[in-house]
C-alpha positions as CSV (number, residue, x, y, z in Angstrom):
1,X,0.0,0.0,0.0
2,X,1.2,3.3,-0.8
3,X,0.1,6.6,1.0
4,X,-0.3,9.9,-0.8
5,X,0.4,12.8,1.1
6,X,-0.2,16.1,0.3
7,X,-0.2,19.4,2.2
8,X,-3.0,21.5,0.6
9,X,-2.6,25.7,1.0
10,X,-6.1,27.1,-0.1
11,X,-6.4,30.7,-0.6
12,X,-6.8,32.7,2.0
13,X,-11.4,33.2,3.0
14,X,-11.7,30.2,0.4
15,X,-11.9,27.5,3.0
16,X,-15.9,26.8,2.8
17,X,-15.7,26.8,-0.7
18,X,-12.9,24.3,-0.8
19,X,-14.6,22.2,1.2
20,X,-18.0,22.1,-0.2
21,X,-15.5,21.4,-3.6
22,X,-13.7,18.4,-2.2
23,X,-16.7,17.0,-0.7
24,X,-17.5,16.7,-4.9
25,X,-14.0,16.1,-5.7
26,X,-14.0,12.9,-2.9
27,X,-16.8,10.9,-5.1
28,X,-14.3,10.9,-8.1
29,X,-11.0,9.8,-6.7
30,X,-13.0,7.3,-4.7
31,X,-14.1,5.7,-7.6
32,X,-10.8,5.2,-9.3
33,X,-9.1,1.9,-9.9
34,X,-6.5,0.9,-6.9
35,X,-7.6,3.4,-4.7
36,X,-8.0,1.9,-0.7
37,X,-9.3,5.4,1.3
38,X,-8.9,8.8,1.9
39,X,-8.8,11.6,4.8
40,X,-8.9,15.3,4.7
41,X,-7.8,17.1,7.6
42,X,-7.8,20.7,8.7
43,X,-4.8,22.3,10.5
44,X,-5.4,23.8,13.5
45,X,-2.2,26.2,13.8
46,X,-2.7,27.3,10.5
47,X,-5.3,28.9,8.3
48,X,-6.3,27.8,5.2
49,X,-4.3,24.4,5.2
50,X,-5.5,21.1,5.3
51,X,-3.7,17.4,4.9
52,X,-5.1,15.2,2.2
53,X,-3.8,11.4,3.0
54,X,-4.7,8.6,-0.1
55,X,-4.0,4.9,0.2
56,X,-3.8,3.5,-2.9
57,X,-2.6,-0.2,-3.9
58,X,0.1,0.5,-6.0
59,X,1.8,4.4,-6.6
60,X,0.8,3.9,-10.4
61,X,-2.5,3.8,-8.9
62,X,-1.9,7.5,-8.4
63,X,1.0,8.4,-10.7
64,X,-1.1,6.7,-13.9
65,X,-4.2,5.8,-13.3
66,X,-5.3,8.4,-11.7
67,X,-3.7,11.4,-13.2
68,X,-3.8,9.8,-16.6
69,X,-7.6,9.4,-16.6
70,X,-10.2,11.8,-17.5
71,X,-11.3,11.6,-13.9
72,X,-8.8,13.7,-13.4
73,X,-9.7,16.7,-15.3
74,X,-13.1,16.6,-13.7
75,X,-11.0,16.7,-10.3
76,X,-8.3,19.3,-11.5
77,X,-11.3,21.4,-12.4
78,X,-12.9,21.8,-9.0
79,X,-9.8,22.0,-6.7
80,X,-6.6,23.2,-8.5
81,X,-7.7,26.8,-8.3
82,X,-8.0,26.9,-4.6
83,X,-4.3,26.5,-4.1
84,X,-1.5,29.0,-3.4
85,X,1.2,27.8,-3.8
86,X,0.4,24.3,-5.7
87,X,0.6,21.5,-3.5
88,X,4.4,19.2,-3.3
89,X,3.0,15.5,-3.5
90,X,4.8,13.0,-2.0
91,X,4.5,9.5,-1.5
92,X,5.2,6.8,1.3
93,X,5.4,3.2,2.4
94,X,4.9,1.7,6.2
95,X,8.0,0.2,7.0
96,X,6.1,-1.6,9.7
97,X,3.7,-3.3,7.4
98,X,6.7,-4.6,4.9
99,X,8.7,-5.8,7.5
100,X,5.3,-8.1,8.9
């Protein structure tokens, strides 16, 4: 399993909106091939800035499958506008779970 991690900076008073956006967004990338679950978390230090956290099954999952399909435009089309500046993705593996 692969986590996706990605530290989301939404424009500053464009919270609710974002929200009511991913809420939207959330039925697409939930549908996708390979994909396991999701969270999206709101800081609490910080305004504006939330934590988006995807389990996939594999990272081409993500990398391919997701970003390759036309999914993805739908998804680019009702969050990338919110951001400032555009989110670093990054990806992970548990250690824990490799090792047994």
């Amino acid at each position: 399993m692969i986590l996706e991690v990605a530290i989301l900076n939404v424009k500053a008073g464009l919270s609710v909106d974002f929200e009511k956006a991913f809420k939207e967004a959330q039925k697409i990338i939930s549908s996708m091939e390979g994909y396991i679950s999701h969270q999206l978390q709101k800081c609490l230090e910080t305004a504006d800035r939330y934590i988006l956290l995807v389990n996939w099954k594999t990272l081409e999952a993500h990398t391919e499958g997701f970003r390759g399909s036309s999914e993805y435009q739908d998804w680019k089309k009702l969050l990338h506008h919110f951001y400032e500046p555009f989110p670093t993705v990054e990806h992970y593996i548990n250690l824990m779970e490799e090792q047994g």
